[in-house]
C-alpha positions as a Markdown table, in Angstrom:
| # | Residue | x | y | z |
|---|---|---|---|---|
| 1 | Unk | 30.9 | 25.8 | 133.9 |
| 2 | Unk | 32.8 | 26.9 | 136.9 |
| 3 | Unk | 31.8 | 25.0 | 140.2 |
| 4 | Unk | 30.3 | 26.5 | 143.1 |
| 5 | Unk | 33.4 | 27.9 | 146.1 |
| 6 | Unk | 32.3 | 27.7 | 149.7 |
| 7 | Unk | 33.2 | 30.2 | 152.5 |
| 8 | Unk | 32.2 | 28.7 | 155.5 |
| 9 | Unk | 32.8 | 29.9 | 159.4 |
| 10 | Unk | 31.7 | 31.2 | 162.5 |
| 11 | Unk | 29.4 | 34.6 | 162.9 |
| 12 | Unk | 32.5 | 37.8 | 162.8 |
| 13 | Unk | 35.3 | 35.9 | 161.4 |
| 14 | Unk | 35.6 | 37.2 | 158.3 |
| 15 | Unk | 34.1 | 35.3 | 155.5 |
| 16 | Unk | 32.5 | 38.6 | 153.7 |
| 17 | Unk | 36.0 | 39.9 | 153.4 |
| 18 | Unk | 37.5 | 36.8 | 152.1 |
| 19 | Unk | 34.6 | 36.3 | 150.0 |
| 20 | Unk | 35.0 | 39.4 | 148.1 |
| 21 | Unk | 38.6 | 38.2 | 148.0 |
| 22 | Unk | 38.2 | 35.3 | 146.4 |
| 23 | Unk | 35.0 | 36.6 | 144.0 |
| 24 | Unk | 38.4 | 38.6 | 142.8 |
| 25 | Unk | 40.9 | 35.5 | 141.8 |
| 26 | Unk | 37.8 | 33.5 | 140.5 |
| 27 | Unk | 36.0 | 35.6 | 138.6 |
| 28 | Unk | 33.0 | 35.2 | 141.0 |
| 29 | Unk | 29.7 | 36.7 | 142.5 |
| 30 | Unk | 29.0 | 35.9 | 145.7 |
| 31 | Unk | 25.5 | 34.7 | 146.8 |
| 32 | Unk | 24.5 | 34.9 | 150.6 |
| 33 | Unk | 24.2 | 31.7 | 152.6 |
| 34 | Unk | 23.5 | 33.8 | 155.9 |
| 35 | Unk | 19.3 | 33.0 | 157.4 |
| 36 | Unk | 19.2 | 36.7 | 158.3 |
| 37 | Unk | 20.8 | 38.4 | 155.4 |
| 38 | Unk | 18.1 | 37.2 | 153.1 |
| 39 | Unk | 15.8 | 39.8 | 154.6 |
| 40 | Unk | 15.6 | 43.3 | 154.1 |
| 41 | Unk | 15.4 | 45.7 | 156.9 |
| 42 | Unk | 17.8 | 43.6 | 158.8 |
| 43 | Unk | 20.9 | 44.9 | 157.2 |
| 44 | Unk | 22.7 | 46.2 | 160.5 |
| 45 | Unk | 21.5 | 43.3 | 162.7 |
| 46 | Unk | 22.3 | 40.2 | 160.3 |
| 47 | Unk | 26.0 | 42.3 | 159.3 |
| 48 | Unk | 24.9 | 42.1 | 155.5 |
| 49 | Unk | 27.8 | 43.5 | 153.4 |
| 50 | Unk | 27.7 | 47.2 | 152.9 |
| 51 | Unk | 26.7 | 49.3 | 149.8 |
| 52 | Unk | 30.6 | 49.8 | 149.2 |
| 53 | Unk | 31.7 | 45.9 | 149.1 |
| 54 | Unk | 28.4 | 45.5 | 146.8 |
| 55 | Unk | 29.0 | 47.5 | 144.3 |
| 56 | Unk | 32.3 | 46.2 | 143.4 |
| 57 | Unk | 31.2 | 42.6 | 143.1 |
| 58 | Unk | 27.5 | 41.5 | 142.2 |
| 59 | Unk | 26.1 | 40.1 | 145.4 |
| 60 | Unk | 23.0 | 37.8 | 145.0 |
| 61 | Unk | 20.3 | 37.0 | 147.9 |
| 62 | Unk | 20.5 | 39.7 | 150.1 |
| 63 | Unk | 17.6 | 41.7 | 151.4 |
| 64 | Unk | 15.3 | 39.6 | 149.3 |
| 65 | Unk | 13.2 | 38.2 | 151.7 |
| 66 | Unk | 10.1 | 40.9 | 153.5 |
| 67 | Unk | 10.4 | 40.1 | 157.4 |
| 68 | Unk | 7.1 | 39.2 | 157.9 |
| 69 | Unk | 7.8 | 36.1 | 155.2 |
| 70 | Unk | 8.6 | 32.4 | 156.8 |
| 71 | Unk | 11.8 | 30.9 | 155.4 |
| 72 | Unk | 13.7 | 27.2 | 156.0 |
| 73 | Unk | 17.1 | 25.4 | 154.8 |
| 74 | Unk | 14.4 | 24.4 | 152.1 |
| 75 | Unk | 13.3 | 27.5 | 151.0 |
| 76 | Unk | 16.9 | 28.5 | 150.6 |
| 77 | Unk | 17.8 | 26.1 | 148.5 |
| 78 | Unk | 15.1 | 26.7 | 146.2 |
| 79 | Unk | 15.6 | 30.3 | 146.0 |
| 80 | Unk | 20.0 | 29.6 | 145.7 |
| 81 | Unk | 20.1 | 26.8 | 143.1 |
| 82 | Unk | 18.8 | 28.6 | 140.5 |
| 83 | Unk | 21.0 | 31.8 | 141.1 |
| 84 | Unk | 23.7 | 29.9 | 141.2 |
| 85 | Unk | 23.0 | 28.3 | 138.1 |
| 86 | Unk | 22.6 | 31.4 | 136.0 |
| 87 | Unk | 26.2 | 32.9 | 137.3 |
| 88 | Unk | 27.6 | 29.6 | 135.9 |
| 89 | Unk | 25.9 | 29.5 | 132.8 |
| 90 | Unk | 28.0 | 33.4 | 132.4 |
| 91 | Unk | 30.7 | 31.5 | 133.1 |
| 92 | Unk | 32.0 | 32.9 | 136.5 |
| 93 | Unk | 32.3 | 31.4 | 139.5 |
| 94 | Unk | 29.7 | 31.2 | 142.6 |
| 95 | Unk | 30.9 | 32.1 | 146.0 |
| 96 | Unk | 28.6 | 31.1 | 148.5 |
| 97 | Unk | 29.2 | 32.4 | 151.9 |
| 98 | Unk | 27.6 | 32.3 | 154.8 |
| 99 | Unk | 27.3 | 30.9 | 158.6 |
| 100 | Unk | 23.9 | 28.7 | 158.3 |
| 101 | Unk | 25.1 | 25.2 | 158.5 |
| 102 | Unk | 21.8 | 24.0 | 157.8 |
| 103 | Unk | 21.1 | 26.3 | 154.9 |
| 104 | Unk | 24.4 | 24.8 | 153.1 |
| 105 | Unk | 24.1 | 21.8 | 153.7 |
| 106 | Unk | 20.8 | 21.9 | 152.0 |
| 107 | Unk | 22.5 | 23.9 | 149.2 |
| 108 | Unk | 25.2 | 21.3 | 148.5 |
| 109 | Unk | 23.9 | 17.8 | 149.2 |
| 110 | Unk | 19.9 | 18.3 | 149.5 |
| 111 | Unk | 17.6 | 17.4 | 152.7 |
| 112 | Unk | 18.2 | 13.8 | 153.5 |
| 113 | Unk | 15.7 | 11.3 | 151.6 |
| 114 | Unk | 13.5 | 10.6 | 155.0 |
| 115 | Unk | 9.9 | 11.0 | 155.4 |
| 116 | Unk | 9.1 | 14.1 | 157.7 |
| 117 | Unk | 7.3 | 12.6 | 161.2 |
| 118 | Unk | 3.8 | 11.6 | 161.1 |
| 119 | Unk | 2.2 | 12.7 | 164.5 |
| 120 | Unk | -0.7 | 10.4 | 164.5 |
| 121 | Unk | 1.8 | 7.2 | 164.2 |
| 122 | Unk | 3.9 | 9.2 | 166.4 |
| 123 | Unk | 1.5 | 9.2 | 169.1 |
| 124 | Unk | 0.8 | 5.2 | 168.5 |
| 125 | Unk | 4.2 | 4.2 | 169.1 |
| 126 | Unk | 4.6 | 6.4 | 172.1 |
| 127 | Unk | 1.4 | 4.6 | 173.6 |
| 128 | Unk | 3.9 | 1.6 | 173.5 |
| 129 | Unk | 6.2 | 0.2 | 175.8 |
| 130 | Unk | 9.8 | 0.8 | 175.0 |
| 131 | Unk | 10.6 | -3.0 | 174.6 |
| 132 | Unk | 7.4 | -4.0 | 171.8 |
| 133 | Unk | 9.2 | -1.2 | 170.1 |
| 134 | Unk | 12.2 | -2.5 | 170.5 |
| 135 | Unk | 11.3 | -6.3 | 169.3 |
| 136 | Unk | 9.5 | -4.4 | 166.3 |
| 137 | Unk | 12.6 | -2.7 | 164.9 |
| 138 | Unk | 14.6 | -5.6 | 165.4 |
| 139 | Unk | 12.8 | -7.8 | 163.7 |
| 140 | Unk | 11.5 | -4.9 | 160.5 |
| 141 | Unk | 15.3 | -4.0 | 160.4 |
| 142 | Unk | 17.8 | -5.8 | 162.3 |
| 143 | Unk | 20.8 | -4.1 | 160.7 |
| 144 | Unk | 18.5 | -0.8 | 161.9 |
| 145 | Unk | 18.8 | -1.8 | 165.5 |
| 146 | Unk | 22.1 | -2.8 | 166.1 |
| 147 | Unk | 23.3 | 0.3 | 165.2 |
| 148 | Unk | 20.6 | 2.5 | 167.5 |
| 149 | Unk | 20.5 | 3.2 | 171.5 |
| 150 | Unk | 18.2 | 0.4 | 171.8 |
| 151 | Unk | 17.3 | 2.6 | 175.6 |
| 152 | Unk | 16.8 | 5.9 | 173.8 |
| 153 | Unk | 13.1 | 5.3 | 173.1 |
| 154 | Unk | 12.8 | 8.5 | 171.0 |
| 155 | Unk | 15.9 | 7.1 | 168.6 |
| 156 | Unk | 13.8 | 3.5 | 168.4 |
| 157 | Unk | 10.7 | 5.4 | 167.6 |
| 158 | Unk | 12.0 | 7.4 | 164.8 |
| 159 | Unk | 13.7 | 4.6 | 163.0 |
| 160 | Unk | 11.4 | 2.1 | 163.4 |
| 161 | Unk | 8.6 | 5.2 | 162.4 |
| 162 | Unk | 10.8 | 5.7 | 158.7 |
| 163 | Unk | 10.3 | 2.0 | 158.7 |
| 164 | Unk | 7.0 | 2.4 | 158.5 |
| 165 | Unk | 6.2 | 4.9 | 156.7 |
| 166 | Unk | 8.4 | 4.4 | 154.5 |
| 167 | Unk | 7.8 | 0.4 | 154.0 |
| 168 | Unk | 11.4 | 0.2 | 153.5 |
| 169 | Unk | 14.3 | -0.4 | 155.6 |
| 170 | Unk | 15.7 | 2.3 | 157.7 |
| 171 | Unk | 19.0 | 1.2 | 157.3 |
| 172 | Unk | 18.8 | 0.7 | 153.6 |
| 173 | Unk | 17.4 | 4.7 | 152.7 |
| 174 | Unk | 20.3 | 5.8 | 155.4 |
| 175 | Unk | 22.9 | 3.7 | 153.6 |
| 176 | Unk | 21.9 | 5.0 | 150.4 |
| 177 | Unk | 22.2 | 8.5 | 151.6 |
| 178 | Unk | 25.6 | 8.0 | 153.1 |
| 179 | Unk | 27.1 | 6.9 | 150.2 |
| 180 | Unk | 25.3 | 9.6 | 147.6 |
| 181 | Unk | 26.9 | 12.3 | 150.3 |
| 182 | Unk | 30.4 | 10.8 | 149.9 |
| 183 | Unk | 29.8 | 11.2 | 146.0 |
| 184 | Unk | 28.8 | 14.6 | 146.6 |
| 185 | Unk | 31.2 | 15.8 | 148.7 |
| 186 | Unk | 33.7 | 14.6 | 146.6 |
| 187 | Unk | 33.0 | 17.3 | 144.1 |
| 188 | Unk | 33.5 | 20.0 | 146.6 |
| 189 | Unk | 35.3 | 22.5 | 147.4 |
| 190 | Unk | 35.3 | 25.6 | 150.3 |
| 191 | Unk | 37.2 | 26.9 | 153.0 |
| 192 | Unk | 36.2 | 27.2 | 156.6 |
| 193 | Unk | 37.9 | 30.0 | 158.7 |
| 194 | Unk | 39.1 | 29.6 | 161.9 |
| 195 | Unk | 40.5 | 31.9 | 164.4 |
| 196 | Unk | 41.7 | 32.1 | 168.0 |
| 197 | Unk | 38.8 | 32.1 | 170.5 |
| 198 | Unk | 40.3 | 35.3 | 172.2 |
| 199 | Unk | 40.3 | 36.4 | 169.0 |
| 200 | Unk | 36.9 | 35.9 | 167.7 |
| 201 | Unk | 35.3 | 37.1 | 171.0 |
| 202 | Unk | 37.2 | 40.4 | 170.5 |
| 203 | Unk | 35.9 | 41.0 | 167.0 |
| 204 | Unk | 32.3 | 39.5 | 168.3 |
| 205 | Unk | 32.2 | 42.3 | 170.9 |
| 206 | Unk | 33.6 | 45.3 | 168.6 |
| 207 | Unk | 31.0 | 44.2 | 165.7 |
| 208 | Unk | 28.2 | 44.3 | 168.5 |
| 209 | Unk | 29.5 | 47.4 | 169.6 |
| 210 | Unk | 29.6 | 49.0 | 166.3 |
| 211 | Unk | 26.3 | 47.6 | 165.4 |
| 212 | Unk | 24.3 | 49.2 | 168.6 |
| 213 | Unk | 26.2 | 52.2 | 167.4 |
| 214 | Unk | 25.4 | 51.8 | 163.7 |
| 215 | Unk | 21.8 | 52.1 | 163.7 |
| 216 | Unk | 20.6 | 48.9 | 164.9 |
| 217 | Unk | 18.5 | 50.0 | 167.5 |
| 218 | Unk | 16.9 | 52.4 | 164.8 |
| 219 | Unk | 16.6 | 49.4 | 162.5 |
| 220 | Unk | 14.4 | 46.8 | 165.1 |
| 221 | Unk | 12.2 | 49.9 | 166.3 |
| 222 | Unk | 10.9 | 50.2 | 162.3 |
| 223 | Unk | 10.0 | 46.7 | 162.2 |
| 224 | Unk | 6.6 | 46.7 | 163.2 |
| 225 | Unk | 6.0 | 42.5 | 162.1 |
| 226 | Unk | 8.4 | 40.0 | 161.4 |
| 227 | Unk | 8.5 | 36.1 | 160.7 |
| 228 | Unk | 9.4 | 34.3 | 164.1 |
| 229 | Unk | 12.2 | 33.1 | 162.3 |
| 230 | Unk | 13.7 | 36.5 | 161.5 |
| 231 | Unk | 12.9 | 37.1 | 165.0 |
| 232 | Unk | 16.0 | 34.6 | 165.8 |
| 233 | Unk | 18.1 | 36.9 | 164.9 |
| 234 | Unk | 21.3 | 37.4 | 167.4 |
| 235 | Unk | 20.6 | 40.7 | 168.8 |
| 236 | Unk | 16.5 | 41.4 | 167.3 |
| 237 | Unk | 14.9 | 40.5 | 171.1 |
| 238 | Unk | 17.5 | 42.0 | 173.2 |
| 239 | Unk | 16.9 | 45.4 | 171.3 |
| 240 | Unk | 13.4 | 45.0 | 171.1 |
| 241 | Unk | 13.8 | 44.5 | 175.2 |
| 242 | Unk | 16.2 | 47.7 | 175.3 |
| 243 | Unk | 13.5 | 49.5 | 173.8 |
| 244 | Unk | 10.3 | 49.1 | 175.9 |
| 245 | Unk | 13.0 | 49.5 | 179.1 |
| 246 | Unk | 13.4 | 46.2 | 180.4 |
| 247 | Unk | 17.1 | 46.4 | 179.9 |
| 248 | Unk | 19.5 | 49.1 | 179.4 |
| 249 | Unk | 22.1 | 49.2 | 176.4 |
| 250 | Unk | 24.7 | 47.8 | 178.7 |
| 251 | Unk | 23.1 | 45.1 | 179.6 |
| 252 | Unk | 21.8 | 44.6 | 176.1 |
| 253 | Unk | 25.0 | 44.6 | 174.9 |
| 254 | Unk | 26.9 | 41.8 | 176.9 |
| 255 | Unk | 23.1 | 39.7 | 176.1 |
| 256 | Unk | 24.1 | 39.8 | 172.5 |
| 257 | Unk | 27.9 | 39.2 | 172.8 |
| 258 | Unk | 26.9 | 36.4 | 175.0 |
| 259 | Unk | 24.6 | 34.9 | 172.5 |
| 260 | Unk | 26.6 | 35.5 | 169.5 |
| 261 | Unk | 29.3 | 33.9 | 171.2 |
| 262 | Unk | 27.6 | 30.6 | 171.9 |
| 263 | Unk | 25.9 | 30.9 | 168.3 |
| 264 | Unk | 29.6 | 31.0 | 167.2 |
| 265 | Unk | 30.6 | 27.9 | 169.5 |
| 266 | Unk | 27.5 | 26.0 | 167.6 |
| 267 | Unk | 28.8 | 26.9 | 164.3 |
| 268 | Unk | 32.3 | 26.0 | 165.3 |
| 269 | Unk | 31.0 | 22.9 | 165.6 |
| 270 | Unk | 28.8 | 22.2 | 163.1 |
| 271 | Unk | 31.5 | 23.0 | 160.4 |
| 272 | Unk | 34.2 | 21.0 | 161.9 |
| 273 | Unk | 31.9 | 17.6 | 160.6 |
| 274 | Unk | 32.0 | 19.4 | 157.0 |
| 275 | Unk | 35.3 | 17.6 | 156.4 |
| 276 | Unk | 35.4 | 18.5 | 152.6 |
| 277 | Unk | 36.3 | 22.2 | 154.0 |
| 278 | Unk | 39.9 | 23.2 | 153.9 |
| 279 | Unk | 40.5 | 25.1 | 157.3 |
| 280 | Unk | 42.3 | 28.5 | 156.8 |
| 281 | Unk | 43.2 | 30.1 | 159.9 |
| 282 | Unk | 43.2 | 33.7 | 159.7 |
């Protein structure tokens, strides 16, 4: 069974276009690892591929998701492993694409093997001094605390809190994790694109541009509810503020070029520590 092919990068460089390029030379369909393009009714806003670029290559996990429906990297995974599974079973080739670092990581290595915070021990060891914390960790899990900002009381409190919770050592689960990532990375394989930042900006600005023009304004009036996480959406509040007048479309316009810019800056980075990725610059 073919393995999985990753097209990673920022938000408006191009990965839906390489996708469908590369769904071509591997005999691929390509399943959406955007947050926003799993929800229909947010086709213009999230920059889902068009009806077009769909019907010449199955697409998977688009518009799937009702915006009033909550969704996480977790949920994701859940609802991509098993499409992914049944396009390699057909023997083609997945191409997962999409800009949600989280989402993929998720997808490719699973959510790291650490218990989820407890707020009532929480709130115990914040009722502590910094240094009983300290003198706790170092003596639960030495090897813990020599490798933590011994002054950055909220880094103590979470690994002497996996401690724990856990009744094993922090270092230990955080070892093991390392080295079943390295495993797993090993077996991948993806591109990240990379463009000029003059260059991305201008195509950030023409794609927001084309959008307001598109019928994305049209598309956040009909949306009565959503999820607050299809809220996020670059460019859902600043329309929604166009709308009842508390900006005009100029100013709405440089909002969301702003913010998809920065967005972009995050991804940027975020991708960069994905060293398995082969950088193509476009």
């Amino acid at each position: 069974m073919q393995e999985p092919f990753y097209i990673c990068g920022p938000t408006a460089s191009g990965k839906s276009a390489l996708a469908l390029k590369m769904a071509a030379e591997l005999d691929g369909e390509i399943v959406n690892a955007d947050a926003f393009q799993l929800y229909r009714g947010l086709e213009i806003v999230s920059a889902a591929p068009g009806a077009e670029d769909m019907r010449g290559v199955p697409h998977h996990l688009y518009g799937v998701l009702d915006p009033t429906e909550a969704a996480d990297a977790g949920t994701y995974m859940r609802m991509a492993q098993p499409v992914i599974e049944e396009i390699r079973r057909r023997g083609r080739t997945p191409i997962v694409t999409g800009g949600s670092g989280l989402y993929l990581k998720f997808l490719t290595h699973g959510p790291a093997p650490l218990p989820a915070g407890d707020p009532e021990l929480r709130a115990s060891l914040d009722a502590r001094p910094l240094e009983d914390l300290v003198a706790e960790l170092e003596r639960v899990d030495p090897v813990e605390a020599s490798r933590t900002a011994l002054k950055n009381r909220r880094f103590v409190s979470r690994a002497l809190e996996i401690c724990l919770l856990t009744g094993a050592k922090a270092s230990d689960l955080r070892d093991c994790w390392e080295s079943r990532t390295r495993e797993i990375t090993a077996g991948l394989r993806g591109l990240l694109i990379q463009r000029t930042r003059a260059d991305l900006h201008a195509r950030i600005a023409q794609r927001t541009r084309a959008m307001l023009d598109g019928g994305a304004i049209e598309e956040v009036a009909a949306l009565a509810r959503v999820s607050t996480n299809c809220e996020k959406a670059i460019g859902f509040r600043e329309i929604r503020s166009l709308l009842i007048g508390e900006m005009d479309r100029a100013t709405c316009e440089e909002r969301i070029n702003a913010a998809t810019r920065q967005y972009a800056k995050r991804q940027e980075t975020w991708f960069r520590r994905e060293k398995w990725l082969k950088s193509v610059t476009v």
